[in-house]
C-alpha positions as CSV (number, residue, x, y, z in Angstrom):
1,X,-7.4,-6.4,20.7
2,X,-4.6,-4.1,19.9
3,X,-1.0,-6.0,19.9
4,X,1.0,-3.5,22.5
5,X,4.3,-4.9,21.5
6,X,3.8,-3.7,17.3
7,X,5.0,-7.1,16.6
8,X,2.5,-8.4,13.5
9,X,0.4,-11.1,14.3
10,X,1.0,-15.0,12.8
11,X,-1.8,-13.9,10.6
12,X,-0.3,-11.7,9.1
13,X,3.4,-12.9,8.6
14,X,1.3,-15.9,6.8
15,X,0.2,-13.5,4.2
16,X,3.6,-12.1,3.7
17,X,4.6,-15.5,3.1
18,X,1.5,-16.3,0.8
19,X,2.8,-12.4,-1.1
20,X,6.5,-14.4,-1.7
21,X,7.9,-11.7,1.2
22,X,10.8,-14.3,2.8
23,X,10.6,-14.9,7.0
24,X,13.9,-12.9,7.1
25,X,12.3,-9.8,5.7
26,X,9.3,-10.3,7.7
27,X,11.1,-11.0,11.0
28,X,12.2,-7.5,10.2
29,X,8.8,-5.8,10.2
30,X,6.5,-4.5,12.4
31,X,2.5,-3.2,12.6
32,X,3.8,0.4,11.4
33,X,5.5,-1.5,8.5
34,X,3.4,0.4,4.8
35,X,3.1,-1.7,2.2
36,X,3.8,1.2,-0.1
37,X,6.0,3.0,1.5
38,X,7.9,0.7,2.7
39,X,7.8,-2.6,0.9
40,X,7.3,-1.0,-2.4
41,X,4.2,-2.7,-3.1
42,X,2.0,-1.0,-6.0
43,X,0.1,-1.7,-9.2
44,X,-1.0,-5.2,-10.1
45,X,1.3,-6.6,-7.4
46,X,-0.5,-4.8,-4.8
47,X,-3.7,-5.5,-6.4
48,X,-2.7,-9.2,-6.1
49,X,-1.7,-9.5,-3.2
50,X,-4.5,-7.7,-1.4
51,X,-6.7,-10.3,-3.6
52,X,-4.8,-12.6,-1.3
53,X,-6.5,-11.5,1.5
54,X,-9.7,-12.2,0.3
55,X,-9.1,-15.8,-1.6
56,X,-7.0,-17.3,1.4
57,X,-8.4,-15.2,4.8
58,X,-12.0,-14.2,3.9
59,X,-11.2,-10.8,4.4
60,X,-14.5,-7.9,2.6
61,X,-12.7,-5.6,0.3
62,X,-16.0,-3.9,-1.3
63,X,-15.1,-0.7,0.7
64,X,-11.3,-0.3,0.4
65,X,-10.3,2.1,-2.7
66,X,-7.1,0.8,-3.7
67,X,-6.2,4.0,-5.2
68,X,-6.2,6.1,-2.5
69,X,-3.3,4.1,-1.3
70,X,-1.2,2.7,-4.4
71,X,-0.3,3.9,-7.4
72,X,-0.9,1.9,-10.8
73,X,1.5,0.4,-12.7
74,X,3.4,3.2,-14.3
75,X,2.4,4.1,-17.7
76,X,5.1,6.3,-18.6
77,X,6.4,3.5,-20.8
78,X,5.0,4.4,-24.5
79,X,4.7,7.2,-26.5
80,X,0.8,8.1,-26.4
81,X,1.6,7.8,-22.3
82,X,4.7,9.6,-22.8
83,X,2.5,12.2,-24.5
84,X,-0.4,12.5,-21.9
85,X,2.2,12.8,-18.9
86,X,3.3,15.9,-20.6
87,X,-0.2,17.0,-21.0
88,X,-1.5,16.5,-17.8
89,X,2.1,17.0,-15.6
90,X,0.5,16.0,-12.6
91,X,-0.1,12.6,-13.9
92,X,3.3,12.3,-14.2
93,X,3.8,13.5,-10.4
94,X,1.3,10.7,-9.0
95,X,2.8,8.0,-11.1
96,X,6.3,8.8,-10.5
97,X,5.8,9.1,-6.6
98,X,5.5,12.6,-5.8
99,X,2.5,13.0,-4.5
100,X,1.9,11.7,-0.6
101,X,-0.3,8.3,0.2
102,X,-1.9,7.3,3.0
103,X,-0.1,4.3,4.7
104,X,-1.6,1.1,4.7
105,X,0.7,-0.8,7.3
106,X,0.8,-4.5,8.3
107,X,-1.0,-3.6,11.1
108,X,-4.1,-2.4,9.5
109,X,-4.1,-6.0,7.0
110,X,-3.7,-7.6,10.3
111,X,-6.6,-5.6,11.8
112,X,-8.6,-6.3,8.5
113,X,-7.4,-10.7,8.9
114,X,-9.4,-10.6,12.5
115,X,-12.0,-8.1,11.2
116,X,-13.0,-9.5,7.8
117,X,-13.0,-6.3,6.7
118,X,-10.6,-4.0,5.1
119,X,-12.0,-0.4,4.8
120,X,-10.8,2.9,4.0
121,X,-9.4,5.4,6.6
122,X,-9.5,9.1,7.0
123,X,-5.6,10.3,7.0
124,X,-3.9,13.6,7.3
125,X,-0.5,13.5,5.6
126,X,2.4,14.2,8.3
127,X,2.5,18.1,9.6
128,X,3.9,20.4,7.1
129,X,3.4,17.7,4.3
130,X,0.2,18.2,2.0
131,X,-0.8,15.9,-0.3
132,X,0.5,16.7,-3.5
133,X,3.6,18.8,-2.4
134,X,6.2,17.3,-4.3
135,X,7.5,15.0,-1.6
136,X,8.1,11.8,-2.7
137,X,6.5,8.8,-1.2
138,X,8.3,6.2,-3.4
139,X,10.2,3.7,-1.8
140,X,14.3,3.8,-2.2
């Protein structure tokens, strides 16, 4: 049943709440709300929290490829990373944010909450934006 309002479900603000997201923030959000994008979710925290979904709302995650829409924690932070990023500079692109994601938004976890299943989704980044084109995707 889609919500016409784009109001997230209770659901799903209980999973914001369960993530340590406060009801002020979450009053503030809506079904087009990313979790990337917009929260500034990513790496381990991201990884976490969509574990949350599993553990507290029984929600199949054997088809969602975290990757496609989160980057990693950033490992820019030693010298042999350092190193690599220089290497490979496109590596240094896709952890620093400049390559596009595809959204995951509060109302596809809330889709996932009633359809114990979170999959992947064919997405075409916005028109005139290719993936990869420098834009950055990184929140703030």
């Amino acid at each position: 049943m889609t919500n016409v309002d784009n109001t997230i479900s209770q659901e799903t603000k209980a999973y914001l709440c369960m993530c340590g997201i406060s009801a002020k923030s979450i009053s503030k959000f809506t079904r087009e709300t990313r979790l990337w994008h917009d929260l500034g979710m990513y790496g381990d925290i991201a990884e976490g929290n969509l574990e949350c979904l599993h553990d507290h709302f029984g929600v199949d995650l054997t088809e969602f490829d975290f990757e496609k829409y989160f980057r990693v924690e950033f490992i820019g932070n030693s010298v042999v990373s350092s190193i690599l990023i220089r290497m490979v500079p496109f590596l240094g692109d896709y952890f620093r944010g400049r390559v596009e994601l595809p959204p995951l938004t509060l109302g596809m976890i809330g889709d996932a909450i009633t359809n114990k299943k979170l999959v992947w989704v064919l997405w075409q980044p916005p028109e005139g934006r290719a993936q990869g084109d420098g834009h950055s995707a990184n929140p703030g």
